[in-house]
C-alpha positions, 0 to 999 in steps of 0.5 A: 699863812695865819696872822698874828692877832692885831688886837694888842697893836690896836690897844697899843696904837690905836688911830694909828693900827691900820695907818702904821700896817699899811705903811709897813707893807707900802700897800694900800690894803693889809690882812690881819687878824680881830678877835680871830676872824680874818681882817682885810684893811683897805683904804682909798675912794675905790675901796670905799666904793668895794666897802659899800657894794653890798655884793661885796661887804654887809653890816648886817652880824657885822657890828661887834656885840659890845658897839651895838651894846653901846653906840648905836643899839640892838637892832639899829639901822646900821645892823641891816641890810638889803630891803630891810636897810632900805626901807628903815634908812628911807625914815632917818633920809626923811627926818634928817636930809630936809632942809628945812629940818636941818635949818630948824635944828640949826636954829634950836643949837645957836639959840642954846648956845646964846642962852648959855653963854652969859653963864659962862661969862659969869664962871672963871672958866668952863670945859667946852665940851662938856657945855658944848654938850649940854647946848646940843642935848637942849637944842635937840631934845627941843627939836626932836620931840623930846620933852626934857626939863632944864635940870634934866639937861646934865644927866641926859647929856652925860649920858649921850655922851658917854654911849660914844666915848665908851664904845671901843674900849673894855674899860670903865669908859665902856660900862659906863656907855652900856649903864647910860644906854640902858636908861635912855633906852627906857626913858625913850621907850616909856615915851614912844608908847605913852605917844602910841597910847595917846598918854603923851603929845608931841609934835606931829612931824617931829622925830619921836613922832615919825619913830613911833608911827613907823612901819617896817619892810614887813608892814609892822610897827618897831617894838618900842625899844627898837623906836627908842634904840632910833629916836637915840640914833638921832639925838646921840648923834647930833651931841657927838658934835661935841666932840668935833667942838672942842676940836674946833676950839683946840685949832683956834688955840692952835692956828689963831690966824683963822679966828678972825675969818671964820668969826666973820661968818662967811658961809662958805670958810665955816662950811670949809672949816667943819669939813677940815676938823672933821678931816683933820681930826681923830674921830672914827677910826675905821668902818667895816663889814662882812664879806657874805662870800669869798671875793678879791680886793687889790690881790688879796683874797677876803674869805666868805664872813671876814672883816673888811675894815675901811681906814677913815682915819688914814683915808683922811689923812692921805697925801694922794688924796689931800697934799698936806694932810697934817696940816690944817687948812680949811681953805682946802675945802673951798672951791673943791668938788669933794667925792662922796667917797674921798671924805669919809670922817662918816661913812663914803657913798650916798647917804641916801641908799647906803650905809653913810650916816644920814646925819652928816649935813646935820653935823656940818650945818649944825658944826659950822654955825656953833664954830662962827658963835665959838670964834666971836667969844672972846675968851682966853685960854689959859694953861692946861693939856690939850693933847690929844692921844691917838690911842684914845678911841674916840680921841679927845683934847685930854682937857676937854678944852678950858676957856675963859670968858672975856667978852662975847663980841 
């Protein structure tokens, strides 16, 4: 029998499309229809584990036009697979896996966030993510090889940011993302050949420069808007933590009792702490990919090149998986071996070999000190709407989060 086509009820619901169609059927697995192609939605570490069985599932043609057009790029990482994959991924593996790289970029993020805080201090109130934004395109701009002049800062970050909030609706949102990738595809393309061309210098070792010398599984060199289309699948990334900032700032709102542990500093409660707003929170809401040929999952079949779409969002939110899941509690984390494919608000697998994100101890690492330095700032929250829309993809608090300064401890 035919499906009807979902793609009204993914507008209409958004987070909770998947979530709702498999409490419907009380299954962990539903087929359905997208855009006309058939759509099998699963959910748990076994159908993580099937996602990402390249036997099984591919990226490669998978990514629809208007999220390559702009999330991660034409000809990104995420679009191949096999050797092609394996070979590109080895690169984003070397740039941002290293501890020491991490602990660099750590160090970059908390030196913006200090500078910037006086500034907020002097202000009546700011929207903390629109500032967290700005501290993360300096931090990594500064960090990656990106020359970037202090009145540029705004406009770069408005324009990273809007690439992600932009990617999964066909309003002005997502003409705005399309426009903001456009730029910055040409700034950072004119960069990469002023680099080759020896007209420009950056940091040997740094992530423009890796880009620009990397050679490909056929030995040739990526075109330099393809080198800049990765150059941004780092940057990008790194100042989507935004996003998961103003979620950090909405829990303190909400649970105050956890302000004064993690100000603390504990690295272990602000490692937790990451994990459980990246769990707790609306962020990705599936992944998915391309049957290359007729296989099966838990009964049902999955036609040769239909969609198989992984529910992160109701993953994270599993009673099997997490006991309470609707509440937030960061000591869940604590003293728990998490499975690479249980926890998948970025991807399950090895991020190594497969296709999930290689940045995420980046977020982790880069989340957990910036949310320590955001719970010692004194400030006040004054009255605003800091709800949150789970039909809103990616979902924000609807206020961007309005603080007001008092002290910064």
């Amino acid at each position: 029998m035919r499906r009807p086509e979902s793609s009204p009820l993914l507008i209409l619901k958004g987070y909770g499309w998947l979530p709702d169609a498999r409490r419907a059927r009380g299954r962990r697995t539903v087929t359905a229809r997208l855009g006309g192609l058939p759509v099998l939605g699963i959910e748990g570490p076994e159908a993580a584990r099937f996602l990402y069985d390249e036997d099984h599932v591919r990226r490669a043609h998978a990514i629809p036009e208007p999220v390559q057009g702009t999330l991660f790029g034409k000809g990104a990482v995420h679009t191949l697979d096999g050797e092609a994959h394996r070979v590109r991924k080895a690169m984003f593996v070397s740039l941002l896996m290293d501890p020491g790289r991490i602990a660099a970029l750590v160090d970059s993020a908390t030196a913006a966030w200090d500078a910037a805080v006086p500034g907020w201090a002097a202000r009546d109130e700011f929207v903390l993510f629109d500032e967290a934004a700005e501290v993360l395109t300096r931090a990594v701009c500064s960090w990656a090889g990106v020359p970037l002049a202090d009145d540029e800062v705004p406009s770069v970050a408005r324009d990273l940011t809007a690439m992600v909030d932009g990617f999964a609706t066909a309003g002005p949102r997502h003409w705005r993302a399309r426009r903001a990738r456009g730029r910055r595809e040409a700034w950072l393309s004119e960069l990469v050949q002023q680099v080759r061309g020896g007209a420009a210098a950056v940091p040997a070792g740094s992530i423009v420069d890796v880009v620009a010398r990397h050679r490909d599984a056929g030995g040739e060199q990526l075109d330099p808007r393809t080198a800049a289309v990765e150059v941004l699948n780092v940057i990008r990334p790194t100042v989507a933590i935004s996003w998961f900032l103003a979620f950090s700032g909405h829990a303190l709102a909400r649970w105050p009792q956890h302000r004064e542990r993690l100000a603390s500093g504990d690295p272990v409660f602000a490692e937790a702490w990451a994990d459980e707003v990246r769990r707790f929170y609306p962020f990705a809401p599936f992944i998915g990919g391309r049957a290359p040929r007729a296989v099966e999952w838990d009964g049902e079949r999955v036609p040769e090149h239909s969609m198989v779409l992984l529910d992160l969002y109701g993953q994270n939110h599993d009673a099997d998986l997490w006991g309470d899941p609707y509440a937030f509690r960061p000591e869940r984390f604590i003293g728990r071996e998490v499975g690479a494919y249980e926890l998948v608000p970025q991807g399950g697998g090895d991020p190594r070999t497969g296709h999930r994100c290689p940045g995420e101890q980046v977020t982790v690492a880069v989340l957990a000190a910036l949310a320590v330095r955001l719970a010692r700032l004194q400030a006040d929250v004054p009255e605003q709407d800091l709800t949150i829309s789970l039909r809103r993809i990616p979902a924000k608090p609807a206020s961007g989060v309005v603080l007001r300064v008092r002290g910064t401890g």
